[in-house]
NUNU-287942 format. One line per field, with one value per residue (C-alpha): residue number from 1; residue in three letters; chain; y, z, x. Coordinates in Angstrom, 2 decimals. Each point is the difference from the previous one (the first is absolute). Example, Ala and Ser with C-alpha at 12.3 -4.5 7.8 and 13.67 -1.06 7.14 Angstrom:
REM NUNU-287942
seq	c(1; 2)
type	c(ALA; SER)
mol	c(A; A)
north	c(-4.50; 3.44)
up	c(7.80; -0.66)
east	c(12.30; 1.37)
END
This chain:
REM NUNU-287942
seq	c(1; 2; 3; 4; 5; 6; 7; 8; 9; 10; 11; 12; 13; 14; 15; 16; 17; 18; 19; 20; 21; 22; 23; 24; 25; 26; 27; 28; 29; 30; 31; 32; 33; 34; 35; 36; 37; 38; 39; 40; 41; 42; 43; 44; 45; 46; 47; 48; 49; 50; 51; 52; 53; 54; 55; 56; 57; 58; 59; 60; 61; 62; 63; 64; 65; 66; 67; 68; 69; 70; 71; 72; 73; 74; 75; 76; 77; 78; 79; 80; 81; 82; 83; 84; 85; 86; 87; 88; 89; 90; 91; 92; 93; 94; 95; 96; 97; 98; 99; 100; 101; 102; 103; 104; 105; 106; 107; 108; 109; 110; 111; 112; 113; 114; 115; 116; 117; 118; 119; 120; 121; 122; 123; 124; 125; 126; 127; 128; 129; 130; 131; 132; 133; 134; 135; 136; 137; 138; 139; 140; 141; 142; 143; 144; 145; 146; 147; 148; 149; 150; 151; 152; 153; 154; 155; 156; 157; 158; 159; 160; 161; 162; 163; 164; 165; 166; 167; 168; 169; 170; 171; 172; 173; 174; 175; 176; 177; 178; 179; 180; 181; 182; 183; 184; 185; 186; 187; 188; 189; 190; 191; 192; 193; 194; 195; 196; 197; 198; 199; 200; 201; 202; 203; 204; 205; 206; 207; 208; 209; 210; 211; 212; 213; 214; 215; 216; 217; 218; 219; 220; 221; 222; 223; 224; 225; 226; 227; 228; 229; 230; 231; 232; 233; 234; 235; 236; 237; 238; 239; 240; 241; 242; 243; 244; 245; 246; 247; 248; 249; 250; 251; 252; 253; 254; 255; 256; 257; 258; 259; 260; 261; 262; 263; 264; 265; 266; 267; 268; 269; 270; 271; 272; 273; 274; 275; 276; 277; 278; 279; 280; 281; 282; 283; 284; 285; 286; 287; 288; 289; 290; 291; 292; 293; 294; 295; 296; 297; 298; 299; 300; 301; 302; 303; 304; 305; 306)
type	c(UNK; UNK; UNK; UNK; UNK; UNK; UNK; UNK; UNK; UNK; UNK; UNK; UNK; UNK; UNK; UNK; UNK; UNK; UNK; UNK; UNK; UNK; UNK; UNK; UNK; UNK; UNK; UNK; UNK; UNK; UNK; UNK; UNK; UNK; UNK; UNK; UNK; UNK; UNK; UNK; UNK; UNK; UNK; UNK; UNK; UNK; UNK; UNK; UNK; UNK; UNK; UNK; UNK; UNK; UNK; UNK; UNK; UNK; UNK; UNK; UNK; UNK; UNK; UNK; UNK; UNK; UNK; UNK; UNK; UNK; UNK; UNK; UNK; UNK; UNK; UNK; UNK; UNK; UNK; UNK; UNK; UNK; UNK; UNK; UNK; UNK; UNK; UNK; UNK; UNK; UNK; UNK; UNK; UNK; UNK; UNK; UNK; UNK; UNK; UNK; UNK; UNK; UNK; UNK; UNK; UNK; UNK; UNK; UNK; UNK; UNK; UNK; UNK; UNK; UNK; UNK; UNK; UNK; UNK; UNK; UNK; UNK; UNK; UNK; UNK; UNK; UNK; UNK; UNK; UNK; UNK; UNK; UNK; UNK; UNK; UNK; UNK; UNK; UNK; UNK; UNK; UNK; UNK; UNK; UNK; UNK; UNK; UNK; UNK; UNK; UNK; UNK; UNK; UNK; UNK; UNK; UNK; UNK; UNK; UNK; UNK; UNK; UNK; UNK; UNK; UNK; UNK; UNK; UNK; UNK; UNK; UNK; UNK; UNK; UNK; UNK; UNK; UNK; UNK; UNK; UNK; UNK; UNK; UNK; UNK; UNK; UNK; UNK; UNK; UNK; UNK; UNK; UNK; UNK; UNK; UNK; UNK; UNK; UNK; UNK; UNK; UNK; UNK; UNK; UNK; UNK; UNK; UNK; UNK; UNK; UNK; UNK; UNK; UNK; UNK; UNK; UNK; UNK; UNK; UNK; UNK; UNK; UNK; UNK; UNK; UNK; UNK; UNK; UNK; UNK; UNK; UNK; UNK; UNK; UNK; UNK; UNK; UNK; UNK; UNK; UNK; UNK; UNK; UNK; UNK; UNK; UNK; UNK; UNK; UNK; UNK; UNK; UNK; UNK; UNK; UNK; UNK; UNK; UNK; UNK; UNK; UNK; UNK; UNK; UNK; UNK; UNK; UNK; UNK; UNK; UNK; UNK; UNK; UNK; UNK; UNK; UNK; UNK; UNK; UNK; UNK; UNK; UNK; UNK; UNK; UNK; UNK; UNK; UNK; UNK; UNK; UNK; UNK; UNK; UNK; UNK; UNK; UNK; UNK; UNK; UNK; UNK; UNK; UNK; UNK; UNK)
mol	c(A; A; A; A; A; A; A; A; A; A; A; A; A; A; A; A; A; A; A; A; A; A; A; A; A; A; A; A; A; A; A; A; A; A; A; A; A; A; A; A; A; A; A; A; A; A; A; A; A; A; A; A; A; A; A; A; A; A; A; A; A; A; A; A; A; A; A; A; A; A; A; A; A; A; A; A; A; A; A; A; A; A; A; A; A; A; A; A; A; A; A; A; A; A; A; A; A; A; A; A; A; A; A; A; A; A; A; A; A; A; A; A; A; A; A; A; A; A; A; A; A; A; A; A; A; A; A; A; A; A; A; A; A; A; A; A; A; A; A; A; A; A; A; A; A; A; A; A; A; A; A; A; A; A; A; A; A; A; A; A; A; A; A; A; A; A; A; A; A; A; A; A; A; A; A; A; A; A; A; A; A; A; A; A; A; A; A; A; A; A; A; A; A; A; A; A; A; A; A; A; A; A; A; A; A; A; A; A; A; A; A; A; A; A; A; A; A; A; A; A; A; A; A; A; A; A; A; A; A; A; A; A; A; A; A; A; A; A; A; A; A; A; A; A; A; A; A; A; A; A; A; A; A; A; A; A; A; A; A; A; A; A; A; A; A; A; A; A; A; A; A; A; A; A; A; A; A; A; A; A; A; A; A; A; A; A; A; A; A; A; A; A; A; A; A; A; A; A; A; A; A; A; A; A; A; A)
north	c(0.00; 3.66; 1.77; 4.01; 2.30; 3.14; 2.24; 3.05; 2.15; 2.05; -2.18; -0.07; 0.50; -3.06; 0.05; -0.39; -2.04; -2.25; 0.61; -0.74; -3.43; -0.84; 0.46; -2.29; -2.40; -0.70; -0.40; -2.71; 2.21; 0.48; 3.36; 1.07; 3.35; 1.73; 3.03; 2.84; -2.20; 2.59; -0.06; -1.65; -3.17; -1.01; -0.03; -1.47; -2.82; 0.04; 0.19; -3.30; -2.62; 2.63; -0.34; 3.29; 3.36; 2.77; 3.53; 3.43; 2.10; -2.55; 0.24; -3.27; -0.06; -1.83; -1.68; -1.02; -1.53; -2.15; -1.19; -1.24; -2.60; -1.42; 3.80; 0.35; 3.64; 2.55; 2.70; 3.40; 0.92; 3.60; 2.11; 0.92; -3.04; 1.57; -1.87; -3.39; -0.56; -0.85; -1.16; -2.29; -0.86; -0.36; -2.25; -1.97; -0.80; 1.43; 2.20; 3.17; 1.77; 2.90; 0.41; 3.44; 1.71; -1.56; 2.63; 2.80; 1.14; 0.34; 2.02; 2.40; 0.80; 0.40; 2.71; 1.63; -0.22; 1.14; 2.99; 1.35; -0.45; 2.00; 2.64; 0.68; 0.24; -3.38; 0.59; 2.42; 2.48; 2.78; 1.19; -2.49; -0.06; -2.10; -2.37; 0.61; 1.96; -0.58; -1.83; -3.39; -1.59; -3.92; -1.47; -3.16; -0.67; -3.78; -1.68; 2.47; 2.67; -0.53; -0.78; 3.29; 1.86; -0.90; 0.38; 4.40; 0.47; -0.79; 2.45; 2.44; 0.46; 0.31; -3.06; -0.62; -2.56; -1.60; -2.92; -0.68; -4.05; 0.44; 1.25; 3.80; -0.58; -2.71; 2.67; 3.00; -2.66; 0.11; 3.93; 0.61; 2.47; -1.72; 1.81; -0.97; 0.39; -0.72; 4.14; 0.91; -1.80; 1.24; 3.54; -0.02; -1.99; 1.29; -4.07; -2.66; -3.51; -2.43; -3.62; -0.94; -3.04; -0.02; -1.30; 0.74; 2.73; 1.55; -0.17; 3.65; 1.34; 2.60; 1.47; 4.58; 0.34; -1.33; 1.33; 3.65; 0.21; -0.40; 2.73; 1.87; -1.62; -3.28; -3.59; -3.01; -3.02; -3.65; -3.11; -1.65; -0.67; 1.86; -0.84; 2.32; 2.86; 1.53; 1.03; 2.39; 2.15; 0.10; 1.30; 2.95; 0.65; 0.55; 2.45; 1.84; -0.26; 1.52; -1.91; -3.58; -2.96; -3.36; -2.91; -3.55; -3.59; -0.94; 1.93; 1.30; -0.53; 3.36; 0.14; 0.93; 3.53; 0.72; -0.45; 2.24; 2.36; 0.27; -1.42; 1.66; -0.92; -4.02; -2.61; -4.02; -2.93; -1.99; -3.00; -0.10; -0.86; 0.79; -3.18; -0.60; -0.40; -3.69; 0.24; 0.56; -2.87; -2.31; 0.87; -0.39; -2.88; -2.38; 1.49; -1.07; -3.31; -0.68; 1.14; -2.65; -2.65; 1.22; -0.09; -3.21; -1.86; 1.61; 1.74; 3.36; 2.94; 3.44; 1.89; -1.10; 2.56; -1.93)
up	c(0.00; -1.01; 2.77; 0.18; 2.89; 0.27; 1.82; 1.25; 2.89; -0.27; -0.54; -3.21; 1.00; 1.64; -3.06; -2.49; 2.30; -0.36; -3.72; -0.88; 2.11; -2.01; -3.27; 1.18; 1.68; -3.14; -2.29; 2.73; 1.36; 3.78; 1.08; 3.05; 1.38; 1.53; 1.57; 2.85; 0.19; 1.15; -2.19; -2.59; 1.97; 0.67; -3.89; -1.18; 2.37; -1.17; -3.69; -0.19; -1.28; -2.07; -3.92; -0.33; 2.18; -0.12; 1.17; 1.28; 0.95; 1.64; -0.93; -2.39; 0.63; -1.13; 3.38; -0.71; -3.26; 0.62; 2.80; -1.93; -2.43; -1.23; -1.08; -3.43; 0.46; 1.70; -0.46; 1.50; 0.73; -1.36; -2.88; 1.85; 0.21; 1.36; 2.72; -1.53; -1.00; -3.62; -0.47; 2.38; -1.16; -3.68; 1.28; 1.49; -2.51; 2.17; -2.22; 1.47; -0.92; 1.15; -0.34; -1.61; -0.21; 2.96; 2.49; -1.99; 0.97; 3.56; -0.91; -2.04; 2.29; 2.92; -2.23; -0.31; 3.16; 1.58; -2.48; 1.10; 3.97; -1.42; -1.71; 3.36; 2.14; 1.79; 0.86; 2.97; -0.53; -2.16; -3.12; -2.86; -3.50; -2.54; -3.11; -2.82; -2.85; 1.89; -2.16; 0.73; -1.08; -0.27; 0.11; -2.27; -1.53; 0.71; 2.04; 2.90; -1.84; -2.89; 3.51; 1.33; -3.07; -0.47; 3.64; 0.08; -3.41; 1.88; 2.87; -3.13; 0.38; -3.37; -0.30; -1.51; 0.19; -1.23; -0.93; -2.92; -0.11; -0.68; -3.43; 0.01; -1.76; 2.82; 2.52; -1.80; -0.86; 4.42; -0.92; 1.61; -1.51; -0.47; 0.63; -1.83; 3.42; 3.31; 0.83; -1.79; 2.03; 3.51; -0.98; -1.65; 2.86; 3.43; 0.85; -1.49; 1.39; -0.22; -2.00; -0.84; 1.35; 2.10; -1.80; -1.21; -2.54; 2.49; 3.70; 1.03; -2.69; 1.13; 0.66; 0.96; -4.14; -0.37; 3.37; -0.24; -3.09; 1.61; 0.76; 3.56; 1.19; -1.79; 1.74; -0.79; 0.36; 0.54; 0.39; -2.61; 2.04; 2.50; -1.50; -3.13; 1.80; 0.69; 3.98; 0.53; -2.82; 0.34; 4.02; -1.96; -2.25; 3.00; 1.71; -3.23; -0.85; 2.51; -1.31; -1.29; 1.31; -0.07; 0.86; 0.15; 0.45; 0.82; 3.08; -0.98; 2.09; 1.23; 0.68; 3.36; -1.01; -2.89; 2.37; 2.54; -1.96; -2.65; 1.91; -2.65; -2.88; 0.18; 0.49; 0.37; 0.82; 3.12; -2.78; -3.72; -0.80; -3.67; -0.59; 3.59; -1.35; 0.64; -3.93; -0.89; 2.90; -1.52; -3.79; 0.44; 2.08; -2.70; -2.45; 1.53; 0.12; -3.32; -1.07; 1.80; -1.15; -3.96; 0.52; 1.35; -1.98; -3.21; 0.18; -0.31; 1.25; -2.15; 3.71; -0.09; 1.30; 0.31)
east	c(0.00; 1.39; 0.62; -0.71; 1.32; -1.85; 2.16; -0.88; 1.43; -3.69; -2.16; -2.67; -3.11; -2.57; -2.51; 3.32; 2.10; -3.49; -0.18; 3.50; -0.52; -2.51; 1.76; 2.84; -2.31; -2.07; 3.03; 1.51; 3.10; 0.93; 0.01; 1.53; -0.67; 2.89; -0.96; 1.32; 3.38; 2.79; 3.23; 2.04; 1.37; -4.18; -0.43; 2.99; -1.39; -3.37; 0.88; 2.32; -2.49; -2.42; -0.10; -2.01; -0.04; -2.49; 1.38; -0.99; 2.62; 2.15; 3.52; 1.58; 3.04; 2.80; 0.26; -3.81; 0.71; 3.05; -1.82; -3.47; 1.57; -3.05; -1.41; -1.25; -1.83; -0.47; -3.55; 0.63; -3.95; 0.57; 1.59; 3.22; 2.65; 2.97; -0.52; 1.18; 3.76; -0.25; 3.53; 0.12; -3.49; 1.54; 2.59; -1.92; -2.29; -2.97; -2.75; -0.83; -3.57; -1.71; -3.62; -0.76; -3.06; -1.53; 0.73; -0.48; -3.15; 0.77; 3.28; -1.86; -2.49; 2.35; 1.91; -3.26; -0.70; 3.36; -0.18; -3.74; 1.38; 3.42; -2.38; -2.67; 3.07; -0.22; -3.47; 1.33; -2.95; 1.28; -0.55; 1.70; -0.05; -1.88; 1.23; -2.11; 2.08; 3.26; 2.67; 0.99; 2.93; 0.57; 3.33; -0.30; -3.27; -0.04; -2.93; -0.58; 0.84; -2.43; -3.06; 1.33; -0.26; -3.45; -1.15; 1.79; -1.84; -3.15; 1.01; 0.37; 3.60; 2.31; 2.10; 3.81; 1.80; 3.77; 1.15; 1.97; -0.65; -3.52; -1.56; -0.80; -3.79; -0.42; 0.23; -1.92; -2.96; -0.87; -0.01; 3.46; 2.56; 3.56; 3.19; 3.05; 2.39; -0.11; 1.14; -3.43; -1.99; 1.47; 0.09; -3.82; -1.90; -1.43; 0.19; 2.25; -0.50; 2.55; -0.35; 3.53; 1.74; 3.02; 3.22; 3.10; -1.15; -2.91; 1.67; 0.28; -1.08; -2.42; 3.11; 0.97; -0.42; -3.42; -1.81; 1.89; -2.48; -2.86; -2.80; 0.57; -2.57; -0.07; -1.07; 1.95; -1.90; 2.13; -1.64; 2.46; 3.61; 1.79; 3.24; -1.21; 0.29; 3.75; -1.12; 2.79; -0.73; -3.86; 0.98; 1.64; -3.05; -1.91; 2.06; 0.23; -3.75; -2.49; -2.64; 1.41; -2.48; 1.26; -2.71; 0.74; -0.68; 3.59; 1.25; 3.41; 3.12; 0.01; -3.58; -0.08; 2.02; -2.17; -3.44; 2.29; 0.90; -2.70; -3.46; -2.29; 1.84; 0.34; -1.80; 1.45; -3.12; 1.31; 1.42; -0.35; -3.24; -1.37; -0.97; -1.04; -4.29; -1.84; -0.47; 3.51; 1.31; -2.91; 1.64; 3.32; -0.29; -2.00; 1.72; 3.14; -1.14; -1.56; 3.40; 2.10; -2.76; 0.62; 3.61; 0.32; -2.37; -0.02; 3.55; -1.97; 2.62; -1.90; 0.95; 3.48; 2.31; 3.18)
END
């Protein structure tokens, strides 16, 4: 019998954790659901005799790899899968998939969300200011940004967007105006939100050049990566602009100096949680596992990443 670890330091949600049971169940695989465990050592234990692992934001690392021999795959329930060490994946012979699109909903709405609280200043009782026929900017049109793009337009805000990997007509047909550079698109927008992965091309990124274009009192919204975002510089953009607003899913490392310093112009939720929604946990998760049932049965990999 194929055995499945589901391995999650936060845990999916009961009706998906039931859900994705029943997907593994019907097809005759074990699943074992490993859940809350604390640390690297407790899943290099648990992942020894598992064939298939599904993901969240646990960390795969090498150690975890070398240490499951009889691994085939590994799902990453989400878009992002810088969590997984796809070398020693690679050399291992161990597919690695994401699941994209299933969590993009709840991202979207969150960066809606985060920028009305941003815009009515936190809620606190004063006077704020309003979205409709403010310029938003998207950073990477891919599936988040084309569900945020479509949820602004119906707040009746004027939409841009960049990204040079996907067709310029694609992105004018949601009624979006495309600029042809990144600098465009930070020195147009009252709001960019950020939709770029984090690797070796994108890691500190949003970097002194980009943000020192930005409007004085410009909001950057971040549910992407943290790693995207060149911290040291952006602490200088908000010295040197009264007004800069930086809101967030994924607390910074210096956090606690922004909030400090800057009270009314940040915001970080407690842990990252754009796709924390019971529909995106219920998503992911089957996807997930129809994923590792295709693969192994019918050798299907279309969400390779490795």
């Amino acid at each position: 019998m194929t055995k499945v670890l589901v391995a999650t330091e936060k845990p999916f949600a009961a009706e998906a954790v039931e859900q994705i049971a029943e997907i593994f169940n019907n097809a005759g695989y074990e699943c074992t659901f490993f859940e809350k465990y604390n640390g690297q050592d407790e899943l290099i234990a648990a992942v020894a005799d598992a064939e298939a692992m599904i993901i969240r934001s646990d960390n795969v690392t090498p150690e975890v790899i070398e240490a499951a021999k009889k691994l085939k795959i590994v799902v990453r329930a989400g878009a992002g899968f810088d969590n997984v060490n796809l070398e020693a994946a690679t050399k291992n012979d161990v597919c690695v998939m994401n699941t994209p699109g299933q969590n993009s909903n709840a991202v979207a709405e969150l960066v809606l969300g985060m920028m009305v609280y941003q815009a009515r200043s936190h809620y606190n009782g004063t006077s704020g200011t309003e979205l409709c026929c403010k310029k938003l900017g998207i950073h990477a049109y891919g599936n988040v940004g084309k569900l945020v793009a479509k949820i602004a337009l119906g707040f009746g805000m004027e939409v841009f967007a960049f990204d040079p990997f996907v067709a310029k007509k694609t992105i004018e047909a949601d009624g979006v105006t495309v600029f042809d550079t990144v600098e465009e698109l930070y020195s147009t927008c009252d709001y960019v939100s950020l939709h770029i992965p984090a690797n070796e091309h994108t890691i500190k990124s949003i970097n002194y050049d980009l943000l020192s274009r930005m409007k004085p009192n410009a909001v950057l919204v971040n549910t992407a990566r943290k790693e995207v975002i060149n911290e040291d510089d952006m602490i200088k953009i908000f010295a040197e602009k009264s007004g800069f607003k930086y809101v967030s899913d994924i607390a910074p490392a210096n956090k606690e100096i922004l909030l400090q310093t800057y009270p009314n112009r940040c915001f970080f939720t407690p842990k990252k949680m754009g796709a924390q929604t019971a529909e995106a946990n219920i998503n992911a998760g089957k996807a997930a596992a129809r994923q590792i049932i295709g693969f192994l049965e019918k050798g299907d990999a279309t969400f390779k990443v490795n």
